[in-house]
Each structure stands twice: as C-alpha cells, then as structure tokens.
N, C-alpha and C positions, 0 to 999 in steps of 0.2 A: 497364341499360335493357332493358324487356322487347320484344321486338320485335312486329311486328304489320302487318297488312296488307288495306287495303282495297280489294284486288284482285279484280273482279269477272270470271264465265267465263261465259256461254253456251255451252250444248251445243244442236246442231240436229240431228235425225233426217229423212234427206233419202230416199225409196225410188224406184224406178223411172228412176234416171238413166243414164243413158249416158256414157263416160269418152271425152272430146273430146281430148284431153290435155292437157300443161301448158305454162305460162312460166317456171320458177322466175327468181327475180332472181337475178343473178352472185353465186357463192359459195352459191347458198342449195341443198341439197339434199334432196327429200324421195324417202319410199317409200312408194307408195301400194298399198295392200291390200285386197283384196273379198274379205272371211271371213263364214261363215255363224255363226251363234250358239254354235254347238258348237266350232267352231274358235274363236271368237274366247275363249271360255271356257278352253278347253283351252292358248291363248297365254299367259293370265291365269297360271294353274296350272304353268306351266312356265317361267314366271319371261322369258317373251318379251317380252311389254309390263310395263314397271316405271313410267312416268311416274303419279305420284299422278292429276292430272288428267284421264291416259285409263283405268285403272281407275277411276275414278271417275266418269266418264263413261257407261262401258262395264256396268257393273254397273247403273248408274239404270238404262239403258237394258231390260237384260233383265228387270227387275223391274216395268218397268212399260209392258213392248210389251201390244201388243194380242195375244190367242193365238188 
C-alpha cells in the first residue's frame, strides 16, 4: 500500500510583536527563538533546525519577504 497524506499546514509571518510569555499544557515543552534572517539561515546549514516543515517554512519565507 502506498502511503499518503492529506495533511494540510499553514504558515503565518507575524512582525512587531511582543513576547508576553507562555502556558505550555503539562508535559508539553517548547523553545522559543527570535533569530534574524542570517541566523536563522545559518541554523538551516548547520543542521540545527531539521523538521521538514520548519525548513520549509523557513525558506518560503526568505524567498518571498518583502526586501
């Protein structure tokens, strides 16, 4: 059987916000980062962000910021 998936992702580009902080739910933990475009590039390349979805995110994104 071949596999397959109709799993749908939204990405949102959100600027000028303020980090209020968080709730995480019991057990859930995340890490939250404010990188600039160079850095977050440079994550990419050094094998620090590997989730398909946030490269892939991450890339639309610098390819089609406004400059």
């Amino acid at each position: 059987m071949v596999g397959y998936s109709d799993e749908a992702i939204d990405f949102f580009v959100a600027e000028g916000l303020t980090f209020v902080g968080a709730e995480p739910d019991v057990g859930e933990f995340l890490e939250i980062l404010t990188l600039g475009v160079d850095a977050m590039l440079a994550a990419l390349d050094n094998g620090e962000i590997t989730d398909a979805k946030t490269v892939a995110a991450l890339l639309l994104y610098v390819r089609q910021r406004p400059r």
